[in-house]
C-alpha positions in Angstrom: 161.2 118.4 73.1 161.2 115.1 72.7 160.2 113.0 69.3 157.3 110.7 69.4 158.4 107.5 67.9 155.8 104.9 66.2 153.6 102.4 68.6 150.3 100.8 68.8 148.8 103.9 67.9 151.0 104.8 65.1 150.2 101.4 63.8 146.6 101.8 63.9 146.1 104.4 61.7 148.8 103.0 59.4 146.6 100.3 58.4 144.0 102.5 57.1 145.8 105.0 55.1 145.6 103.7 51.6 142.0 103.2 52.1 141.1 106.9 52.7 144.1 108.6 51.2 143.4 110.5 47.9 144.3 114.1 46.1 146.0 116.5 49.2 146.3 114.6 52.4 147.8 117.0 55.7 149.0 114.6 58.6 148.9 116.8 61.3 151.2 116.5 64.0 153.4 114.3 61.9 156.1 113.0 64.6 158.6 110.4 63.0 156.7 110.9 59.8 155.5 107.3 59.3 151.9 108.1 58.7 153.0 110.8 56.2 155.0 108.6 54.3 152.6 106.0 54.1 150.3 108.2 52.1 153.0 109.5 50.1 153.2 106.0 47.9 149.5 106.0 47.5 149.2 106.8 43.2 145.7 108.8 44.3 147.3 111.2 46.2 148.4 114.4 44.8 150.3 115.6 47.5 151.4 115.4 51.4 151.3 117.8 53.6 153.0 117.1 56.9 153.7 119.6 60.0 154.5 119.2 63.7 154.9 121.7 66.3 158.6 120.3 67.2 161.4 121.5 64.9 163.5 118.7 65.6 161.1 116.3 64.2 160.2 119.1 61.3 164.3 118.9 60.9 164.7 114.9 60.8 161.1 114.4 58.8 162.9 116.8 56.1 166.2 114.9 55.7 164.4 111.4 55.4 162.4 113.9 52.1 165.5 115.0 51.0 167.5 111.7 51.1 164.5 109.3 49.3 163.7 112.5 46.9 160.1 112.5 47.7 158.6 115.8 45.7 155.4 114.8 47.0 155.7 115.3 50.4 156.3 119.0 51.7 156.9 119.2 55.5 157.1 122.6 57.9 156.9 123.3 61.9 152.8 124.8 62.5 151.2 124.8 65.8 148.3 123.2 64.6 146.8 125.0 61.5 148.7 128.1 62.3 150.9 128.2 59.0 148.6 125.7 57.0 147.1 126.3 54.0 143.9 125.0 51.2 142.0 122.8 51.8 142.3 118.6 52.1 140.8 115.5 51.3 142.2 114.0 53.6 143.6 115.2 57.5 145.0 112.8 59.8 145.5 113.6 63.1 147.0 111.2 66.5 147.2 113.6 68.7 149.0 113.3 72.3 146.3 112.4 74.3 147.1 111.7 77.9 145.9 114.0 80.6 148.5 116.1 82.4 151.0 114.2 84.9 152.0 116.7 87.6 155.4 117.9 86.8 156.5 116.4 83.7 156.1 118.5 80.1 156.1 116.7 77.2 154.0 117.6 74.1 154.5 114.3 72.4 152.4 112.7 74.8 149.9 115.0 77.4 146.7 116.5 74.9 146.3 119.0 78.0 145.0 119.0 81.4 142.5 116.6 80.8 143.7 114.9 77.6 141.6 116.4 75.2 141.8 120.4 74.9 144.5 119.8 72.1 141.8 117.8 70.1 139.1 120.6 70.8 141.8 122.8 69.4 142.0 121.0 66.3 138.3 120.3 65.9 137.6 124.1 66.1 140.4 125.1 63.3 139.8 122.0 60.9 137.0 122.4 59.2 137.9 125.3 56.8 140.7 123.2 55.4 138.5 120.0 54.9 137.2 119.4 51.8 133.2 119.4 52.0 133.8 115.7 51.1 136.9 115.1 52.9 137.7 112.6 55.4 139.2 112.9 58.7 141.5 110.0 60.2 141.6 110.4 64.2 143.1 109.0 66.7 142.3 108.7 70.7 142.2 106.4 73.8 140.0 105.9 76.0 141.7 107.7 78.8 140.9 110.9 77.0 137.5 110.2 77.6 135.2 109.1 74.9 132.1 110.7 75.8 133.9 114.3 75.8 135.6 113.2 72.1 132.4 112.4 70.8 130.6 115.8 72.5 133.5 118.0 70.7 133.1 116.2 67.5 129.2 116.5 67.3 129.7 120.6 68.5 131.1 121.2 65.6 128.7 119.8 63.5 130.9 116.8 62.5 129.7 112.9 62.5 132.1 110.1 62.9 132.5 106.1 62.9 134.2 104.0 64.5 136.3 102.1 61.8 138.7 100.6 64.1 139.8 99.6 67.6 142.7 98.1 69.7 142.7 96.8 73.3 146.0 97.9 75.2 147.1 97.2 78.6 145.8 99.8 80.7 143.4 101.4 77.6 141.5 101.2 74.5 142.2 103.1 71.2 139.8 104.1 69.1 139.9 105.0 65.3 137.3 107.9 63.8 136.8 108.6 60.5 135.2 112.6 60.8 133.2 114.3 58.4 131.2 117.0 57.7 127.2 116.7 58.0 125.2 118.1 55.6 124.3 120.9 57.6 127.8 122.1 58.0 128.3 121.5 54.4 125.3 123.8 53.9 126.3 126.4 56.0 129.5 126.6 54.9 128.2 126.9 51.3 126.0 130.0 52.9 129.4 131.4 53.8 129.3 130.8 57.5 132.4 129.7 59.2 133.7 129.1 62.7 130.9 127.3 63.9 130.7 126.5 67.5 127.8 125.3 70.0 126.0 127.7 72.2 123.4 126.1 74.2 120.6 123.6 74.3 117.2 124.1 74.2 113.4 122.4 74.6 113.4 121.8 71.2 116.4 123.4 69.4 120.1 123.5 69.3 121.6 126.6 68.8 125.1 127.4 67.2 127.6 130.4 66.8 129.3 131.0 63.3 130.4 133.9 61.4 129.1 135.0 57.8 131.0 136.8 55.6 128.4 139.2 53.1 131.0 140.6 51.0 131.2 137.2 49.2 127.1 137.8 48.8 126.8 140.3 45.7 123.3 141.0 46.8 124.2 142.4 50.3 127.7 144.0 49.6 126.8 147.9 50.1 128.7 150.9 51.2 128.8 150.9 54.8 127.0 147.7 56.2 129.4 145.6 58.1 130.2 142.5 56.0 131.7 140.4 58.8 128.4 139.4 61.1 128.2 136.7 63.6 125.5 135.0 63.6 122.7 132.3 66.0 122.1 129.1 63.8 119.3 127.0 65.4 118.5 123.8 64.3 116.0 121.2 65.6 117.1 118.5 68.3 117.2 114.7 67.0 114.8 113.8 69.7 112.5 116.7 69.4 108.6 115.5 68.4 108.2 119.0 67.3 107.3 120.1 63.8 107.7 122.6 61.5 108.8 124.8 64.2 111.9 125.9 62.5 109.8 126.8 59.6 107.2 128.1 61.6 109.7 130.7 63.3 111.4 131.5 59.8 108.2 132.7 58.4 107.4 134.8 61.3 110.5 136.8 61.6 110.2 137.0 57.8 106.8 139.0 58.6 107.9 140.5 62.2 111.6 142.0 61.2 110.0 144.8 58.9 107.8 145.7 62.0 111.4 146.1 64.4 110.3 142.3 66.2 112.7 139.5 66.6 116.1 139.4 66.0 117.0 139.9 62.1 116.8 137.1 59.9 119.5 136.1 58.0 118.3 133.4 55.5 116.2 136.2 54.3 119.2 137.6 52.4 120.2 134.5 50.5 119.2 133.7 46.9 119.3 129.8 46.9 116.6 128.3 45.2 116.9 124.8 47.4 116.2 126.5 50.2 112.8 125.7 51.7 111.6 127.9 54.6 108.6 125.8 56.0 110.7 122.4 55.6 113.9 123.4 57.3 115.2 121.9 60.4 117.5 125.4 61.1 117.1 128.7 60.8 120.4 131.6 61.5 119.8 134.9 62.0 122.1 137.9 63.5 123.5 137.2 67.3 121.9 139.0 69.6 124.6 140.2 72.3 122.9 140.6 75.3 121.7 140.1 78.8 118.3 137.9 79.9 116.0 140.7 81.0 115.9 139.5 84.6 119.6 139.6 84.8 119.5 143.1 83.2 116.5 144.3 85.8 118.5 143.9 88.6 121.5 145.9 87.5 119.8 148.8 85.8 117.9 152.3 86.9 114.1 152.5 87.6 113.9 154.9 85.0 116.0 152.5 82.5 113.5 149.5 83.5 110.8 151.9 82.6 111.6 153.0 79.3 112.4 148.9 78.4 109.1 147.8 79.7 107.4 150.5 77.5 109.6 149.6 74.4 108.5 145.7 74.9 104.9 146.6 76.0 104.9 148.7 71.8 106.2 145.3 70.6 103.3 143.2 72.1 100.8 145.8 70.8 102.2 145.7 67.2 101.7 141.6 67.5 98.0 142.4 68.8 97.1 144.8 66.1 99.0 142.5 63.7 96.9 139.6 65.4 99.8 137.3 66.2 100.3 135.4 69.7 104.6 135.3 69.8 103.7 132.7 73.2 105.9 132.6 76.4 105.5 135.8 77.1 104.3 135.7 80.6 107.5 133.9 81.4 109.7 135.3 79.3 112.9 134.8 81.3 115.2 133.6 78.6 112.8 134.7 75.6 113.9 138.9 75.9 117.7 139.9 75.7 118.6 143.1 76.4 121.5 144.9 74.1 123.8 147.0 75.3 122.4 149.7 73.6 119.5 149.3 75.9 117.4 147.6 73.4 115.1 144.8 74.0 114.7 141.5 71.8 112.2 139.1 71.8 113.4 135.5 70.5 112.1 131.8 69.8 109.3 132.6 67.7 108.8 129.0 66.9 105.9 128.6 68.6 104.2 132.1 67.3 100.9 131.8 65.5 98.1 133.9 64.0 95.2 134.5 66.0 91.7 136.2 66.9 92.0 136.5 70.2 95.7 137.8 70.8 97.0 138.1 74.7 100.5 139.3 74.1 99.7 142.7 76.4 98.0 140.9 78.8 100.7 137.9 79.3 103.4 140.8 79.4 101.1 142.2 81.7 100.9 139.8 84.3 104.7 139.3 84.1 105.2 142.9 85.0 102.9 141.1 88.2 105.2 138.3 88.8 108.2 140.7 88.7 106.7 143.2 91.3 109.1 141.9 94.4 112.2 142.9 92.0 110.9 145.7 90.5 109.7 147.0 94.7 113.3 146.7 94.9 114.0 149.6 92.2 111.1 151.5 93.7 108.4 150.8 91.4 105.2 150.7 93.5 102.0 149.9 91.6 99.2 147.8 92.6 98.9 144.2 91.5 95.1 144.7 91.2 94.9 148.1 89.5 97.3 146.4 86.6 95.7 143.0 86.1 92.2 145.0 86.1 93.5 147.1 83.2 94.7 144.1 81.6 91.2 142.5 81.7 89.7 145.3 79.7 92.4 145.5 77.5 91.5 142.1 76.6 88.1 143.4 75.6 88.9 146.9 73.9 92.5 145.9 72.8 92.9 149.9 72.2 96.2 152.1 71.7 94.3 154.2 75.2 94.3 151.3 77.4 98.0 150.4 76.5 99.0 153.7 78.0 96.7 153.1 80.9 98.8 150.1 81.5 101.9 152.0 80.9 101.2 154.5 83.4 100.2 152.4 85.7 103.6 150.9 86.3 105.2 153.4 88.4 
């Protein structure tokens, strides 16, 4: 395995390392050691931190240490963060970043297939040993595609700036200083780690993470599991919306005692900056589950039954509770179904109070829509029969014409 020795790139960075360097500083794939060592004179830093996944250049960084005495600089082989340790205030990181050439191996140069899946790598594992202030210095070129770097930086909740750039030959390299936003210094205060993007809504974005409640006093009892993954949504950039995160953070705040909604987590934390009704995120227990289409089609008649009954209770708890949840006569991606069997409803943001309440009779005429897929199971009720009941039950609104509804679908 060969040894990367300095270039343009090398260079780059070296220019900038007394301007960020300060207390622990980790140069991450460390090579010939020349970035390492230029942070090891800086008088702010405490201590350097370098690793590389080849032992040869762990072998010939560690003489160099030995022979110029440097008790400030501590090097060791890690594949990545795999034997790393605390946390830094500064990480550096010039990755190999040239997509794959057929046939020839060489870690010191290829970040993957397509040049970047090392860096996503180290974008997903950095954060828990990056100071909430800390900087990160990072390399790449513009044949690892910019727009991808960028996308993996921002999925993680990171922001970055350009702070320096070199035209080459045949590319261009580009110098990021990375940090944390204030959101993912938030929720990593909250205890949520491993935070990852999920998908992309109207409205919202919504995130993975994991939160830990044994470090919460409050929640620690006997028996409740402690490690929970959790949905973090937070508003788009571009979205006009507002107050919708708030909006659906006070709803499942009144819906989760009633069995609506998935559970809300912010509910459990005892934070006196946080502000329901002027937040731009919400996070609440993942939901593991299927869209209830999707689930539909694989599932028994008498499974689909017993769901639509379960969801039709849930829209007569909003009605007698006089709340509209919205959506609900295309609810395609607003019900998951568990694998327990259970159904959830989700994006509340648009829920509201209301006098004249038509969850029943939107689920209703879904139930309508759905008719050539549920024919397929067997079910064979009459479109008119159904959408008449619904009609009086937006007159009467009683617990007697919700079971004529029920029994009608058959």
């Amino acid at each position: 395995m060969g040894i990367y020795e300095p270039a343009e790139d090398s260079y780059l960075v070296q220019q900038h390392i007394n301007e960020y360097a300060e207390g622990r500083v980790l140069d991450m794939g460390a090579g010939s050691g020349i970035l390492a060592l230029a942070a090891v004179n800086n008088p702010k830093v405490k201590e350097v931190v370098a690793v590389d996944i080849n032992p040869d250049a762990v072998r010939i960084l560690q003489e160099k240490i030995n022979s110029q005495k440097l008790r400030k600089l501590k090097v060791f082989q890690s594949d990545l963060f795999e034997k790393v340790s605390g946390e830094f205030n500064l990480i550096i990181f010039n990755p190999p970043y040239l997509p794959q050439d057929k046939g020839i191996e060489d870690a010191a140069l290829y970040g993957g297939k397509k040049g970047w899946e090392i860096s996503a790598r180290f974008l997903a594992e950095v954060s828990s040993h990056l100071h909430s202030e800390g900087i990160i210095l990072f390399l790449f070129s513009s044949l690892t595609n910019k727009r991808k770097i960028e996308e993996l930086i921002d999925h993680r909740l990171f922001q970055f700036s350009l702070i320096d750039a070199q035209k080459l030959a045949f590319e261009e390299l580009y110098l990021y200083a990375i940090t944390k936003t204030k959101l993912l210094r938030q929720l990593e205060g909250r205890l949520i780690e491993n935070i990852s993007y999920f998908s992309r809504g109207q409205r919202g974005v919504i995130y993975t993470g994991y939160m830990d409640r044994s470090k919460l006093v409050k929640t620690h009892l006997p028996g409740r599991k402690n490690i929970v993954q959790v949905t973090i949504k937070v508003k788009r950039k571009d979205s006009l919306a507002e107050g919708r995160i708030g909006n659906e953070v006070e709803w499942l705040t009144k819906l989760n005692p009633e069995g609506i909604g998935p559970k809300l987590v912010t509910i459990d934390w005892d934070y006196k900056d946080y502000n329901y009704k002027k937040s731009d995120y919400l996070v609440y227990e993942f939901v593991e589950g299927e869209y209830i289409l999707d689930w539909i089609k694989k599932n028994s008649k008498e499974e689909i039954k017993t769901l639509i009954n379960s969801l039709l209770d849930q829209c007569f708890k909003l009605d007698k509770l006089k709340v509209n949840k919205e959506e609900l006569h295309r609810p395609y991606k607003h019900i998951l179904i568990t694998a327990k069997n259970k159904p959830v409803m989700i994006d509340f943001e648009r829920c509201s109070e209301s006098p004249k309440v038509k969850n029943i009779t939107q689920f209703t005429e879904f139930i309508c829509r759905l008719k050539p897929e549920l024919a397929q199971k067997e079910f064979n009720f009459k479109l008119e029969d159904l959408r008449q009941l619904a009609r009086e039950y937006k007159t009467a609104r009683s617990f007697e014409l919700l079971q004529k509804i029920k029994d009608a679908i058959k």
